[in-house]
Each structure stands twice: as C-alpha cells, then as structure tokens.
C-alpha positions, 0 to 999 in steps of 0.5 A: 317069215317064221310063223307057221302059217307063212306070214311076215312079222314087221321086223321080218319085213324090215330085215328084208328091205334092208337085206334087198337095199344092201344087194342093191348097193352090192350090185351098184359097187360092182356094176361101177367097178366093172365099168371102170375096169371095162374102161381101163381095159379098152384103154390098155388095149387101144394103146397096145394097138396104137403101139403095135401098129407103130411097131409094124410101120417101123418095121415096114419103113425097115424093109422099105429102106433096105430095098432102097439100098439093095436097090443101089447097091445093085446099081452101083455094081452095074455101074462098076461093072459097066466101067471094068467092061471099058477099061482094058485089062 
C-alpha cells in the first residue's frame, strides 16, 4: 500500500494477513476471558442471592420465634392474672 497508485506489494499483503490474524487472536483472547469472567461473576452473584436469602429466612425465623414468646408470655401472664383474681388478697 506504499505505491502511489494504490497498489499492494506482496510483503504488503503479507504484513496485513498477519496484522488481521493477530486481531483475530486478540479478539478470541478477549472474548474467552470475558466469557470466564461473565461466569465467575454469575457464579458470585448467585451465591450472594443464595446467602441472602438464607440471610432473610434466618431473619424470618427470628421474628416468627419471638412472636411465639410473646405470644406465651402473654399467655402466662392472663394465666397469672386469672390465678391472682381468685386468690383473696
């Protein structure tokens, strides 16, 4: 591509097949760390979601078993309450 009237030597043409070649590796490099990387990333994230929700369900279970003791303490003190109503003072 150096002459002036715009034709190719063959060591032109050569350069540029392996310049075209070399992109083409590049591009094969990149596109298959991007795809482990894409990978690695999904993987993080659904672990993180799995920790999460396990995270919410504790936190759920949390607040399910104190209701439970509320629910009894209540209970206990009606029954404590019921019980000091009979007994003469």
């Amino acid at each position: 591509m150096k002459t002036s009237i715009g034709t190719a030597t063959e060591t032109d043409i050569t350069n540029l097949r392996k310049a075209i070649d070399e992109l083409r590796r590049n591009n094969i490099r990149a596109y298959d760390q991007f795809a482990k990387t894409e990978d690695t990333i999904a993987s993080t994230m659904h672990l993180a979601n799995r920790r999460m929700n396990a995270l919410q369900q504790l936190v759920n279970d949390h607040q399910r078993s104190d209701l439970e003791r509320y629910k009894q303490l209540s209970n206990s003190l009606d029954d404590l309450y019921s019980f000091s109503s009979i007994v003469p003072d």
